[in-house]
C-alpha positions as CSV (number, residue, x, y, z in Angstrom):
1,X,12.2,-5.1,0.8
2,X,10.9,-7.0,3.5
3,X,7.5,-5.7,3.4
4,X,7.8,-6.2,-0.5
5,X,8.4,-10.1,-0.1
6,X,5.4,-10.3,3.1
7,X,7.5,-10.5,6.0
8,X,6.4,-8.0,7.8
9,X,5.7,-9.8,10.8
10,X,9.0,-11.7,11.5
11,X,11.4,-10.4,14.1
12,X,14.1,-9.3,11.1
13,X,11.2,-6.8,10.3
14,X,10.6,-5.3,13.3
15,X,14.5,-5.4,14.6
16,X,15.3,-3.5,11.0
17,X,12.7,-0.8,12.0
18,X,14.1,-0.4,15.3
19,X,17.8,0.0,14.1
20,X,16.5,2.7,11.5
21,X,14.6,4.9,13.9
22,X,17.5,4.8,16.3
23,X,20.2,5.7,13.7
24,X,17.8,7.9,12.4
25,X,17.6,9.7,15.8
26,X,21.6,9.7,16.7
27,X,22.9,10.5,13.6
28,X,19.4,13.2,12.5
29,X,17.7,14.4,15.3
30,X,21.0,14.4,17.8
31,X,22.8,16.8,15.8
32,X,20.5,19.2,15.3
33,X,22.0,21.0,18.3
34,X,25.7,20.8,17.0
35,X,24.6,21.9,13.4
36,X,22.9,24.9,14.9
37,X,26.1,25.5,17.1
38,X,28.3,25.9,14.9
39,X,26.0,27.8,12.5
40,X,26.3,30.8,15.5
41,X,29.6,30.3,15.1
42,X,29.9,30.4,11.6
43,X,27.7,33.2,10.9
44,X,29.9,35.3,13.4
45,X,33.5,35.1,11.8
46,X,34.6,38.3,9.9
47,X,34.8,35.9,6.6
48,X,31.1,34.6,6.5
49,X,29.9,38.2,7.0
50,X,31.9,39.4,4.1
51,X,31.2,37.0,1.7
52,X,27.6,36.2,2.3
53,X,24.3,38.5,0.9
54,X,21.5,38.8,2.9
55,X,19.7,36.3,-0.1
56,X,22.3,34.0,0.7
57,X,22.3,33.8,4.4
58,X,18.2,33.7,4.1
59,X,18.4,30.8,1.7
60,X,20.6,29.0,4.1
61,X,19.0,29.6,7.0
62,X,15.3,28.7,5.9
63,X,16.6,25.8,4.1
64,X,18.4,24.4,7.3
65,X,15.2,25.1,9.3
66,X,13.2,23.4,7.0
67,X,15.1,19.9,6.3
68,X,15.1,19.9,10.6
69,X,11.3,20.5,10.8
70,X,11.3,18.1,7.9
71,X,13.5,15.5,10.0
72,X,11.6,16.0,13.2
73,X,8.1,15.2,11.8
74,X,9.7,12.0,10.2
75,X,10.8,10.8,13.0
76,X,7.8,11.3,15.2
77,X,6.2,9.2,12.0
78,X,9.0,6.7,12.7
79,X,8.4,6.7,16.3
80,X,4.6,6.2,15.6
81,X,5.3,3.4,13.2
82,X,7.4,1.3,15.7
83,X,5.0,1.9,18.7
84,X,2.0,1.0,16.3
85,X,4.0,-2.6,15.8
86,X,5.1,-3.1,19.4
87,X,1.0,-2.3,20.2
88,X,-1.2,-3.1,17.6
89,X,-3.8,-2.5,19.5
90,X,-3.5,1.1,20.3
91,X,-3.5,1.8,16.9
92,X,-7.0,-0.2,16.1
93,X,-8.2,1.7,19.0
94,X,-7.8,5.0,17.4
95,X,-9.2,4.0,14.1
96,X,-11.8,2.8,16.1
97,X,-12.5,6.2,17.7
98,X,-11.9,7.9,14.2
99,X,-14.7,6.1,12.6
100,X,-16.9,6.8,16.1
101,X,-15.7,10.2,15.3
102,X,-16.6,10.3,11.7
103,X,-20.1,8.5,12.2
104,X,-21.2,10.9,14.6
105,X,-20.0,13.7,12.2
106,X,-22.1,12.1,9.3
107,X,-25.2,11.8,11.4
108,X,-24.9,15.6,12.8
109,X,-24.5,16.1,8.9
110,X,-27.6,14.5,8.0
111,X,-29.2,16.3,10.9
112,X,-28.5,19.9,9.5
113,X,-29.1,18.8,5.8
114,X,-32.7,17.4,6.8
115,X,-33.6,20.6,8.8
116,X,-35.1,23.3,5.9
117,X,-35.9,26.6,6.8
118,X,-39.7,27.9,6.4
């Protein structure tokens, strides 16, 4: 909302962003251990191993792998976001070096599409 209304650069903006990737982090990323925990012991107990199909225990497990793979790449993009604000700089730096990056790949482009062969 804030970004809708232009106010990305007051401190409400930047303290909101902060609060998310923290909470984001404690109540996401922090209990991917526990989860996992009590999956082992779960998945051990005479009941689960009675009442669960291989399909069933596959589905489960790939899905909870997924949505923490899932989790952890948001919050590096989280983590990314909020250093990008604190240092605006380091961030035009890279683009920077991306579009060195990119100009030297164009020119080595132009460089093999000019050479013909005989």
């Amino acid at each position: 909302m804030l970004s809708v209304t232009n106010r990305k650069d007051t401190k409400l903006y930047f303290y909101n962003g902060i609060t998310m990737t923290a909470t984001f982090f404690i109540f996401r990323i922090c209990m991917i251990p526990p989860l996992w925990v009590s999956v082992c012991y779960v998945m051990q107990t005479t009941s689960y191993k009675e009442s669960v199909n291989i399909f069933e225990h596959v589905g489960w497990l790939s899905f909870s792998v997924f949505m923490d793979l899932l989790n952890i790449v948001w919050m590096y993009k989280m983590v990314k976001g909020v250093l990008t604000f604190i240092n605006p700089s380091s961030s035009r730096r890279l683009r920077d070096d991306d579009a060195v990056c990119l100009e030297e790949a164009r020119s080595s482009d132009e460089l093999v599409t000019t050479v013909t062969p005989d």
